[in-house]
Structure formats: C-alpha cells, structure tokens
N, C-alpha and C positions, 0 to 999 in steps of 0.2 A: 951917620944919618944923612951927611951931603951926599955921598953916593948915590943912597940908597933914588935918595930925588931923583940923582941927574940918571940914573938906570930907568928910573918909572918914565922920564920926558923922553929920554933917547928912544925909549919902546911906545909908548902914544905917539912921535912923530913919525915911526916908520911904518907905524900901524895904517896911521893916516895917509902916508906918501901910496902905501900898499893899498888900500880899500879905494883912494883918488885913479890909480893907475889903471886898476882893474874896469871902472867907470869908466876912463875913457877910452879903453880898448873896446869895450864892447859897444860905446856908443859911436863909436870910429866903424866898427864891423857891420854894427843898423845901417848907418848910412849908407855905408857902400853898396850893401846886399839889396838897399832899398829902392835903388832906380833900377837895377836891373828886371825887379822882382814886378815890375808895369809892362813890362813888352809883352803885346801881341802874342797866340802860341806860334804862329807862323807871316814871316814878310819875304815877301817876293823881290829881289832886288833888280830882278828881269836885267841880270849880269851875261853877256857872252860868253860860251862853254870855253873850258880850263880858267875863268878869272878863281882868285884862291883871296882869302881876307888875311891879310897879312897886319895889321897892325888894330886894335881894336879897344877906343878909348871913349865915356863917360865924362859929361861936367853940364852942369842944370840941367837934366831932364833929357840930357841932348847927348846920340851915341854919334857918335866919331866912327864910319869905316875904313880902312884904306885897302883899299882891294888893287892887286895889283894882275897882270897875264890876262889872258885873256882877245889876246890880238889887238890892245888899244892901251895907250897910256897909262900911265898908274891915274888912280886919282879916290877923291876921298867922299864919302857917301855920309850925307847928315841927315840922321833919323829923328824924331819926336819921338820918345821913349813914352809919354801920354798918350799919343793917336797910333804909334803904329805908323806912322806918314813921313814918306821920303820929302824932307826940305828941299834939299840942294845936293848937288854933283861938283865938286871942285875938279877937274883936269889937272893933273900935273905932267908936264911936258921935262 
C-alpha cells in the first residue's frame, strides 16, 4: 500500500512540475511576442545608403538598433515601440 502512495505523489508532482512549466513557457512567449506586436507598420530611420541593422534588441517598450556601414560610425538607434518615435542616436566611435 506504501508504494502504491509514494507512485500516486511522485505522479501529482510531475503532473504539476509539467502543467507549471508549460505556463511559464507560454507566458514567457506572450511577453516577448508582445512589444514587438505595437510597432508602427513602417519607420523611416532616414539611415545613409548601405547602413545594414546588425544587432536588434527589446526591453520596456524600448527597441534597441544597432545599425552599423553606412559611411559613419556604428552607432545605436532607440525607438519608442508605443509611438513609433526615434528617442535617441548613440555614436559609437
């Protein structure tokens, strides 16, 4: 009969570790899918011809560019993922 317990508990907690896990992958996947999912259908970077986006990162609301070529220093473009509206231009030399 002691088995039979410790088989019903070892299987409710994997049940549960299983049904937990599955919750936070997909609320891990909302999140991320969810600030993208605000952008503008189109933003003009008004970048000099051959700049190419080389690196392209997300964190509050706020996209991160880093556009590099272009005949001018690398440097990093911060957008408002709400408005569509370039904040700021970092230069990086």
């Amino acid at each position: 009969m002691d088995k039979l317990k410790l088989v019903k508990t070892i299987v409710f907690i994997l049940t549960f570790l299983l049904v937990f896990g599955s919750l936070m992958l997909i609320g891990t996947i909302f999140k991320k899918t969810k600030t993208l999912s605000r952008l503008p259908k189109e933003i003009n970077l008004q970048e000099p011809a051959g700049s190419r986006i080389s690196k392209l990162q997300t964190k509050d609301n706020l996209l991160y560019l880093t556009v590099t070529d272009g005949g001018i220093s690398d440097r990093i473009i911060i957008i408002d993922t709400t408005s569509g509206q370039q904040i700021s231009t970092i230069h990086l030399n």
